[in-house]
Every structure is written in C-alpha cells, then in structure tokens.
ROLUMVO-932601 format. One line per 8 residues: number of its first residue (from 1); their letters; for each residue x, y, z of N, C-alpha, C. Coordinates in steps of 0.001 Angstrom, whole numbers, always signed. Example, Ala and Ser with C-alpha at 12.3 -4.5 7.8 and 13.67 -1.06 7.14 Angstrom:
1> AS> +13190 -5690 +7800 +12300 -4500 +7800 +13200 -3300 +7800  +12850 -2250 +7080 +13670 -1060 +7140 +12900 +30 +7870
This chain:
1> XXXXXXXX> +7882 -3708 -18338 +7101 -3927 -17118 +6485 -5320 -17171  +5344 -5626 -16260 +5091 -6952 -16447 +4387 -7542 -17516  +4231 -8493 -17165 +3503 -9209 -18354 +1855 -9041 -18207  +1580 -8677 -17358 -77 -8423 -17569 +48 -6921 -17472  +1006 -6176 -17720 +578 -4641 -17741 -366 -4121 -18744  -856 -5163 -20144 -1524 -4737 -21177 -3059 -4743 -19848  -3466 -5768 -19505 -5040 -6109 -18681 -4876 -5223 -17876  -4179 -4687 -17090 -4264 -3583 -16001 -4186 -2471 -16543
9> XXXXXXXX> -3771 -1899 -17759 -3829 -605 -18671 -5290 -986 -19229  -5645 -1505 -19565 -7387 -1537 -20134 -8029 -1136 -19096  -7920 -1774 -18035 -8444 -1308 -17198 -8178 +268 -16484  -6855 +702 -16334 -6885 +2188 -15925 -7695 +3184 -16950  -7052 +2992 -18228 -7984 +3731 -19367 -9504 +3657 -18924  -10230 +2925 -18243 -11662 +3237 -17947 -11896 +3519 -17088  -11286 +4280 -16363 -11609 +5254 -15669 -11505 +4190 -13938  -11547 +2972 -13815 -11912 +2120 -12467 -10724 +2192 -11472
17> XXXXXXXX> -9270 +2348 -11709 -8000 +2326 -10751 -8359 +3789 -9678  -8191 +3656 -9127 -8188 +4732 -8141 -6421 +5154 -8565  -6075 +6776 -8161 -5133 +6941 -7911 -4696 +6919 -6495  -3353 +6326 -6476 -2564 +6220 -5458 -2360 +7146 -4717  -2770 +6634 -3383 -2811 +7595 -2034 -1502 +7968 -1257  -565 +7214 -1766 +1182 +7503 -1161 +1943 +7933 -1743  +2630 +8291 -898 +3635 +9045 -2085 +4918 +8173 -3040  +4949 +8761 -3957 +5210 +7737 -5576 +6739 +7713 -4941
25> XXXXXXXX> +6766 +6080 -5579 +8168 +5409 -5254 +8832 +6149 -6114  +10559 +6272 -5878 +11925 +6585 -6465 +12283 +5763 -6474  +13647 +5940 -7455 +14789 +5176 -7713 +15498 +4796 -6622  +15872 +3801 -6914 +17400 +3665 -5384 +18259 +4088 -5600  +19227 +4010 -4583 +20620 +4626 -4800 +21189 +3996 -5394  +22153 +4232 -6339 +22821 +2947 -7128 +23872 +2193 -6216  +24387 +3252 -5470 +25637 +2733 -4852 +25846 +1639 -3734  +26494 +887 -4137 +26821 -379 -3746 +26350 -433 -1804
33> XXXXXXXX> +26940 +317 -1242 +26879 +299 +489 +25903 +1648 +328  +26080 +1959 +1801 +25078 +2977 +2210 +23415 +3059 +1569  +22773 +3856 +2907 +21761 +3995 +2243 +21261 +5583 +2212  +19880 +5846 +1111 +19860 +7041 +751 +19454 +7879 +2729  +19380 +9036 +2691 +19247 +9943 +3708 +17703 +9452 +4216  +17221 +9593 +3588 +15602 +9101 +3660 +15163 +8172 +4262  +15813 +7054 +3856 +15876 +5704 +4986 +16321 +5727 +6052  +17911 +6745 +5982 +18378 +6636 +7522 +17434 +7224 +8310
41> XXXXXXXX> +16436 +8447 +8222 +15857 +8656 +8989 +14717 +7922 +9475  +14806 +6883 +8784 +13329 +5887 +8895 +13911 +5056 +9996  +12771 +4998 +11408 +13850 +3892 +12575 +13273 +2717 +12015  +14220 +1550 +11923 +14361 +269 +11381 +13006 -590 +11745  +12273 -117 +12738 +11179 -1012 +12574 +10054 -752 +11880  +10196 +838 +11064 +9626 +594 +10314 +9630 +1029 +8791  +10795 +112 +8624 +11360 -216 +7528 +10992 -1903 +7087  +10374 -1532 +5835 +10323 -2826 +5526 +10872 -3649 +3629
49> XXXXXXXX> +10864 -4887 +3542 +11387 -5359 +2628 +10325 -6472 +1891  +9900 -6071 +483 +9086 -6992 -145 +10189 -7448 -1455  +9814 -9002 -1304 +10288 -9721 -2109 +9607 -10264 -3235  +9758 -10272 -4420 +9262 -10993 -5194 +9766 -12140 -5861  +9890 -13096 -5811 +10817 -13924 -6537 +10514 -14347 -8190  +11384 -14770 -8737 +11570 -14897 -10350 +13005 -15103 -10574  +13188 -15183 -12364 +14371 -15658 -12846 +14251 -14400 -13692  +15470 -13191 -13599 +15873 -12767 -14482 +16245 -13190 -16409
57> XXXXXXXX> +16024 -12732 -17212 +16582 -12732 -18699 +15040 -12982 -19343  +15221 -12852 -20842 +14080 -12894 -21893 +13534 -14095 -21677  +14214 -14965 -20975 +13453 -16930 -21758 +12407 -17374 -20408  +12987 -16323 -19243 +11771 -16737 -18162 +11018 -15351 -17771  +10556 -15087 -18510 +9963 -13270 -18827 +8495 -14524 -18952  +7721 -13956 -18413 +5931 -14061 -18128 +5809 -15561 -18000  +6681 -16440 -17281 +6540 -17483 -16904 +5858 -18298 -15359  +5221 -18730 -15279 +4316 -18730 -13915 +5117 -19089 -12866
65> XXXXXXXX> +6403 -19433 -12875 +7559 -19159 -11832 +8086 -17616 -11505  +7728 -16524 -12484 +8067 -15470 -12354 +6887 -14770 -12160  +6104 -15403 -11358 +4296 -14693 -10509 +4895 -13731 -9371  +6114 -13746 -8919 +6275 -13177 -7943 +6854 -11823 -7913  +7743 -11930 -9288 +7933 -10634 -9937 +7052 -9945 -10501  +6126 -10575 -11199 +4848 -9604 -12201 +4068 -8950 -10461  +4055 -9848 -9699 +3226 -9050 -7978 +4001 -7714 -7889  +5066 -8015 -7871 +5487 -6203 -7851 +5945 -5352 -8263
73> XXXXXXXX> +5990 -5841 -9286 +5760 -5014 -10675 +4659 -4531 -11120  +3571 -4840 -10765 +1939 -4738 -10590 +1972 -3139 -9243  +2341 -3880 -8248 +2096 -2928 -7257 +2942 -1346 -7266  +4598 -1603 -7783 +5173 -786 -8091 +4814 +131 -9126  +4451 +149 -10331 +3465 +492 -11775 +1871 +1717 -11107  +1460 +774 -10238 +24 +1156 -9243 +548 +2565 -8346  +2203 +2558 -7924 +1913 +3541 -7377 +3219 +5024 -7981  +2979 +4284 -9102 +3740 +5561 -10572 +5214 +5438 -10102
81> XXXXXXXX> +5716 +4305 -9680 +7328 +3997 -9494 +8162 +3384 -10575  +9557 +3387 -10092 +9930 +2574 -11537 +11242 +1422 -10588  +11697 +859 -10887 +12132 +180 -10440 +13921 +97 -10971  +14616 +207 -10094 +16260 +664 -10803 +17259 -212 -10399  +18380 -191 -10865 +19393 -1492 -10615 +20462 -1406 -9095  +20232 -2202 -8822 +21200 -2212 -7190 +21738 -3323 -6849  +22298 -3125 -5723 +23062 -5080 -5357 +22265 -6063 -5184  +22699 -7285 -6145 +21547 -8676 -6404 +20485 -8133 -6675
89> XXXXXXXX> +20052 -7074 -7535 +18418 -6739 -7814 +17913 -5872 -8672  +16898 -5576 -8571 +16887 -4178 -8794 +15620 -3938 -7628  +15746 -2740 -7211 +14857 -1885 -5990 +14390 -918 -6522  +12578 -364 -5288 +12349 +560 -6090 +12057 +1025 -4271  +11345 +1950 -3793 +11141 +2442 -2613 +10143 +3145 -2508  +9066 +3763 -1339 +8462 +4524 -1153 +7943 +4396 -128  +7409 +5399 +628 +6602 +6030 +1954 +5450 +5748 +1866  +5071 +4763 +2690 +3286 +4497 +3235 +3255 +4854 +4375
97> XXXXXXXX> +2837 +5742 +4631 +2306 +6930 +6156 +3331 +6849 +6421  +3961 +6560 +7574 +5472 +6561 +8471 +6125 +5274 +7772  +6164 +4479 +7285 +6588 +3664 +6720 +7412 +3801 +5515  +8751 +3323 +5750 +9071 +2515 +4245 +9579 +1290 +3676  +8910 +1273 +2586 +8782 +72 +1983 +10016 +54 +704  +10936 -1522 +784 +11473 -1369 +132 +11485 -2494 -934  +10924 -2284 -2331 +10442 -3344 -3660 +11620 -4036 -3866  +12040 -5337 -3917 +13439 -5829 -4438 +12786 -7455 -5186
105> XXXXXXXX> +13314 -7405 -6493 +13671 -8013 -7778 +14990 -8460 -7783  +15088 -9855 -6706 +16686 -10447 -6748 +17356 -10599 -8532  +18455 -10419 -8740 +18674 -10961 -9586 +19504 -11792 -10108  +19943 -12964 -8712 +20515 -14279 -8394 +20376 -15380 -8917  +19090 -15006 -9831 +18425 -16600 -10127 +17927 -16976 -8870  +16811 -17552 -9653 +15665 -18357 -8174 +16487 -19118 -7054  +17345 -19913 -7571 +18150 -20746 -6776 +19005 -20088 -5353  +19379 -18706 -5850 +20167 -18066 -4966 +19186 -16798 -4457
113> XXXXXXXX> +18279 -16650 -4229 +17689 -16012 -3668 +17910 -15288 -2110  +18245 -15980 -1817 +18724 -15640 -185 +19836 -14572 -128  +20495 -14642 -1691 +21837 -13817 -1096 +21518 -12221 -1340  +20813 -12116 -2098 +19891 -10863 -2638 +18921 -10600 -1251  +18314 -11468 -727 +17189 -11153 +566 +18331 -10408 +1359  +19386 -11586 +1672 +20236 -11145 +3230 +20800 -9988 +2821  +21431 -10046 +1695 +22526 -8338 +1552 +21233 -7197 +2200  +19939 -6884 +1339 +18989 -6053 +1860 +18567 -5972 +2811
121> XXXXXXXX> +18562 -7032 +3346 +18193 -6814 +5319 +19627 -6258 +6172  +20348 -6597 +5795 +21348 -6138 +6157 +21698 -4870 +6201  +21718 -4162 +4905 +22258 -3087 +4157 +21396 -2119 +4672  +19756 -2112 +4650 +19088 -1340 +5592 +18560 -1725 +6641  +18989 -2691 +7534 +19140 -2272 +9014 +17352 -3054 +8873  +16688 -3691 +7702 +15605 -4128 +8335 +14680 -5682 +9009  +14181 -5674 +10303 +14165 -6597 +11230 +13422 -7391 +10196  +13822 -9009 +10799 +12993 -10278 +9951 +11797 -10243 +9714
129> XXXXXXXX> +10693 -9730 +11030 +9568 -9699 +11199 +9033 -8587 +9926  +9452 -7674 +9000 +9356 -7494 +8203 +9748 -7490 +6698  +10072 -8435 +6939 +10139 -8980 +5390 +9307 -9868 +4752  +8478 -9498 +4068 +7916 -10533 +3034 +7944 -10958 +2029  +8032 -12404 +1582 +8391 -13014 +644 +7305 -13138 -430  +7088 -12724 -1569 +6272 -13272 -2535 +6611 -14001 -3749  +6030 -15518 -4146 +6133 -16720 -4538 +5040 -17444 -5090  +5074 -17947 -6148 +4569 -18984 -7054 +4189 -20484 -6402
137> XXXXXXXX> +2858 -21041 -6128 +3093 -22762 -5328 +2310 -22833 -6453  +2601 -24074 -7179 +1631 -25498 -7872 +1049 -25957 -6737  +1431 -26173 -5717 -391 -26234 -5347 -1113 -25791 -4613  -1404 -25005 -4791 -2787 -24052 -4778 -3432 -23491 -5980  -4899 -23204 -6058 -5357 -23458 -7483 -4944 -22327 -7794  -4894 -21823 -9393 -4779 -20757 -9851 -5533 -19722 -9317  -4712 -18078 -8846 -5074 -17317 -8385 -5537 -17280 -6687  -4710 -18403 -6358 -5808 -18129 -4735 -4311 -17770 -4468
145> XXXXXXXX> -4732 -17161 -3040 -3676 -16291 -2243 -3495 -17081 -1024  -2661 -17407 -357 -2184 -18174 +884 -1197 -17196 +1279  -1142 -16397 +2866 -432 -16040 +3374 +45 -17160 +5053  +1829 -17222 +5276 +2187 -17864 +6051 +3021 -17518 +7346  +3205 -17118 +8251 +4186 -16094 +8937 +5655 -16877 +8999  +5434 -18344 +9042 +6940 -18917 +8839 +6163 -20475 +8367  +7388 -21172 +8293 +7503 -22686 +7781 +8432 -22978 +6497  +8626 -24290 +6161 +9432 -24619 +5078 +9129 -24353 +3901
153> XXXXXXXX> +9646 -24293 +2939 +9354 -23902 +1651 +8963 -24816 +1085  +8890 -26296 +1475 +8530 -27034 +421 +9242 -27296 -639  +8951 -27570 -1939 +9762 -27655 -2816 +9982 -27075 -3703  +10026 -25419 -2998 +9837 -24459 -3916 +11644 -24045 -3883  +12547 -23921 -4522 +14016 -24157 -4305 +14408 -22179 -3587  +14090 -21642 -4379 +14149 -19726 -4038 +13489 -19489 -2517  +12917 -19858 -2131 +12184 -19789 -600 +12939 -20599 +274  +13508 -21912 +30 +14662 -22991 +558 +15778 -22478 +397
161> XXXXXXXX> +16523 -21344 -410 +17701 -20866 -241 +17199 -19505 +766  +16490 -19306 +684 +16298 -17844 +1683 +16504 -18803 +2946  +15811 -19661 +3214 +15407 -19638 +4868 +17391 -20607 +5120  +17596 -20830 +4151 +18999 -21605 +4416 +20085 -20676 +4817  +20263 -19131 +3742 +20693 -17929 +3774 +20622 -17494 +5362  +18882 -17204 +5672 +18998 -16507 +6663 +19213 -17363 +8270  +18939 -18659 +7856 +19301 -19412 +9372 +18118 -19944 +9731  +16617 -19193 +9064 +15709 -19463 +9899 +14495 -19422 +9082
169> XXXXXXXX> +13562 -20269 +9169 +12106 -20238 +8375 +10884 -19348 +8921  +11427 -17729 +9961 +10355 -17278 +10406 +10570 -16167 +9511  +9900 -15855 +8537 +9637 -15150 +8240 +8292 -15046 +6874  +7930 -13803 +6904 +6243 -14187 +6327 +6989 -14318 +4937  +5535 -14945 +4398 +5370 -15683 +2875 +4063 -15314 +2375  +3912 -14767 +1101 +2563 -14747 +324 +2919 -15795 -955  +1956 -16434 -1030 +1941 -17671 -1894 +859 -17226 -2894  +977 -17265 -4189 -338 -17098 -5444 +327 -18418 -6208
177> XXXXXXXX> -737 -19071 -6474 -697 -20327 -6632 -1383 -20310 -8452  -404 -21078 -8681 -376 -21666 -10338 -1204 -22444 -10865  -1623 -23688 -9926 -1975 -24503 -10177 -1019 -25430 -10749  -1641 -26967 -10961 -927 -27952 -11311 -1337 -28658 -12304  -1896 -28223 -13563 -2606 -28897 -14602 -1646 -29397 -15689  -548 -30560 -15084 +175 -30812 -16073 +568 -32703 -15807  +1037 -33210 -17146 +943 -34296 -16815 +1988 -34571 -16119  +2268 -35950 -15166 +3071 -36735 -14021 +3932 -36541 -15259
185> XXXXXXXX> +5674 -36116 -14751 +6732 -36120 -15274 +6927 -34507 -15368  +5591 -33607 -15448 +6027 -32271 -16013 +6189 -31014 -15660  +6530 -30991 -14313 +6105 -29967 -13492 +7362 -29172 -13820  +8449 -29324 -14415 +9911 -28305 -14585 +9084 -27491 -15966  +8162 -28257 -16648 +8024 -27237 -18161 +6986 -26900 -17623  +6341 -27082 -16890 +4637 -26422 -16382 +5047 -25275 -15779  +6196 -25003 -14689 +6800 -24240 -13769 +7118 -22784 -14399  +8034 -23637 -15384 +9397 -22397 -16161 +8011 -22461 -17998
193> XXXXXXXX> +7087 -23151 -18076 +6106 -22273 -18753 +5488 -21013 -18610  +4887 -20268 -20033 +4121 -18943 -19183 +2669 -18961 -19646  +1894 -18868 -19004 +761 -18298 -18329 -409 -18334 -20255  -1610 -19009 -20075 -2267 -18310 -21417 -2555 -17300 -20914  -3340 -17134 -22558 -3858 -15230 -22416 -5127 -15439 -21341  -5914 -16382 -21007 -7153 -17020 -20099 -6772 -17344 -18777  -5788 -17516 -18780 -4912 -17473 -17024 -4483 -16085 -16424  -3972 -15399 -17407 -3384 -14483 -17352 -4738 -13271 -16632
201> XXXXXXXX> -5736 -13177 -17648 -6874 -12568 -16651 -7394 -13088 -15395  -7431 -14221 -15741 -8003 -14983 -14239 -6887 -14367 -13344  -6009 -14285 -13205 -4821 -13947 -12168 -4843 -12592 -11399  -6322 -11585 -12531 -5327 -10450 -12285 -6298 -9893 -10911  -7317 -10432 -10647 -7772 -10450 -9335 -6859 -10355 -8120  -6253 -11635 -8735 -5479 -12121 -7488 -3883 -10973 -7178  -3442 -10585 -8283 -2577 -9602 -8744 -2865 -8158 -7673  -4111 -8106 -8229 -4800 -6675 -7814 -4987 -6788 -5523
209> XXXXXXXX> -5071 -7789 -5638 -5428 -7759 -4346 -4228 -8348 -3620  -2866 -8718 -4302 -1894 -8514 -3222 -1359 -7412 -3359  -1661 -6318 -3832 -1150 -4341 -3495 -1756 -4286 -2093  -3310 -5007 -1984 -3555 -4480 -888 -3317 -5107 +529  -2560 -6804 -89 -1839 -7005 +1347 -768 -6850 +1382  -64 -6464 +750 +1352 -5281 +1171 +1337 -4153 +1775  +118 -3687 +1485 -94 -2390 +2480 -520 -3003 +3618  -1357 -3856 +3982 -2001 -4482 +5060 -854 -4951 +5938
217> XXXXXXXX> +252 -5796 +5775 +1669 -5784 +6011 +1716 -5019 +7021  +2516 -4070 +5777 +3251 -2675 +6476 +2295 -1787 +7549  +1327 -2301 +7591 +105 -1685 +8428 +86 -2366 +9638  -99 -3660 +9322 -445 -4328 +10555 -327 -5583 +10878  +728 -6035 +10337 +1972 -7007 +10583 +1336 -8344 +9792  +1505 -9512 +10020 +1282 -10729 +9396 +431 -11347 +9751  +189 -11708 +11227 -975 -12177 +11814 -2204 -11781 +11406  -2343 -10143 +11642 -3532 -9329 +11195 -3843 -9535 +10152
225> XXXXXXXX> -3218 -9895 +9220 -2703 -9629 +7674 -3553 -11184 +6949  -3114 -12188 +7703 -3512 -13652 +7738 -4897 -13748 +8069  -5169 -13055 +8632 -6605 -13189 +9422 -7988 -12781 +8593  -7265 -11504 +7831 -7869 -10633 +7155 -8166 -11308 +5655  -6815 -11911 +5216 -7435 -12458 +4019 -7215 -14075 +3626  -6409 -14879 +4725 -6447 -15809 +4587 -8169 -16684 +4166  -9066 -15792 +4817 -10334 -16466 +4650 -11202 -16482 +3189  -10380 -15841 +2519 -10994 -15414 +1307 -10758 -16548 +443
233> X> -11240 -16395 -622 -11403 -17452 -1853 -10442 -16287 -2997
C-alpha cells in the first residue's frame, strides 16, 4: 500500500478515523472488455473516474512524483478496498449514494498516461465532466491543494499526454504540490526523489483531505468543489 500507510495506521489505532460511511470498494473485473453488471446499471452520468498519476516499479515507489498514487491509495485503504489489476492499471470501485466511483492506477508510465485515462472512459461509458485527475506540481508549496476544472498541464509531462490523448484540456485536475526546494539544474532528481520522514507527515493533512474532495466531486461537480476548498490553506 502506500507509502504513508505507517502515519495513517498510527493514527487509526487511536481510535480518531471515523469508519467509512459507503459501501467498501471491490475488485474489478479482470477481463479485458466489458463491464461488471453493477456498473451497467449505473446511468453514465453518474459514473465517475479518479485518476491518480505515478510511475509504476520498486525505484519510483514513495517518490514525490508518485503523490498522486499514494492520494488513492490513501482514499481506497480509508474505505477497506483493495485495488486489482486491469487494462493500463490497476482499478478498484465503489458506491457513494447513487454514485460510482471508479479508482484507476495507470500503469503506462507517467509519460503515457492518457492511454490508461482514454481506454477507462471509454470502456465505462464515463462523460469528461467526470473525470478527475490527481497530480504532483513543484510549484505549489508542500501540501497545499489546488483544484482546476480545465487548462494546460504545464510541464507536468502525464497531464500533457492526457489532454493530448483526449483532444482536450477540459477536464478537472487536483494538484498537491511538492514544492521546489532544490538547486537550479535539479528538478528531474527532486521530482523522481522521495519524500523525508518530515514531509511525509506534513503531507498527510493534505492526503487526508483529498478523500474528502473526491467525495465532494462525485457530489457536486468541480465548480462547487473549487469553491469549497480552493480557499483553504
């Protein structure tokens, strides 16, 4: 699981996590096409798709380019799911009120990201306006949260193959930001570095409180969503 699952287990052991109010994610279907019965009955708008981005294998495991995977791996963990292998990914799923939500862990490499997004929008039938992207920026300070409903990626390369993939830069973005405390020349080893044990807590604020704009999302779209916590620190 993720790399801060040790700080978020200290913390459940004392008694402070609330248990989860939805019902606990499953496995996906393994199989390549189709989708499970469950989804088909879900009408497509409200079906939705969270992204996390990262680099699969051991050497970029708890690296602050892979903030976007430990986000839902955090949130997935929170609501007693597990997360299983499928096309470009691995997926995990579950029901928030009439809603479902579907967890996907491309596993394209950052670079190819888009082809893992598009197969899943595709495959279940779900509209742009729900999909959200979650992503790593150097700049924004460590732990702050920036949500965006569209625009360019910047020079973030996994967010620039999505919007290239899908044709189009409207679609929402949650940004948790790294920070940039590295010297001129070093931003590829600052990037694909991982996290101290003193970052790693500082983060988990920020960790903890995008579960609750994923639900906010799937609740009440991006705008609302922006409004609600864009103002925060």
């Amino acid at each position: 699981m993720s790399w801060l699952s040790d700080l978020f287990r200290r913390k459940r052991n004392d008694g402070s996590c609330k248990e989860p109010e939805n019902e606990p994610l499953h496995e996906s279907d393994d199989e390549s096409d189709g989708i499970g019965n469950e989804t088909e009955t879900t009408p497509p708008e409200m079906r939705f798709l969270i992204v996390g981005l990262g680099n699969i294998g051991a050497e970029y495991a708890g690296t602050r380019h892979n903030i976007g995977f430990a986000a839902v791996e955090h949130f997935v963990q929170q609501h007693n799911g597990t997360f299983a292998p499928d096309r470009y990914g691995d997926t995990a799923t579950f029901r928030h009120k009439n809603k479902m939500l579907t967890i996907l862990k491309p596993s394209t490499y950052m670079n190819l990201s888009g082809k893992a997004v598009r197969f899943h929008l595709d495959k279940l039938k779900i509209p742009l306006e729900n999909l959200l992207v979650i992503y790593d920026d150097k700049d924004l300070p460590l732990g702050q949260l920036r949500l965006r409903a569209q625009g360019s990626g910047g020079t973030h390369n996994g967010v620039n193959h999505i919007i290239t993939t899908l044709g189009t830069d409207r679609f929402a973005r949650l940004r948790i930001g790294i920070g940039n405390d590295f010297p001129k020349g070093m931003q590829i080893d600052f990037v694909l570095g991982r996290f101290t044990e003193e970052e790693k807590a500082a983060l988990r604020p920020a960790i903890e409180q995008c579960d609750e704009i994923l639900l906010s999302f799937a609740d009440q779209g991006i705008q609302k969503t922006m409004n609600l916590y864009n103002s925060r620190k």
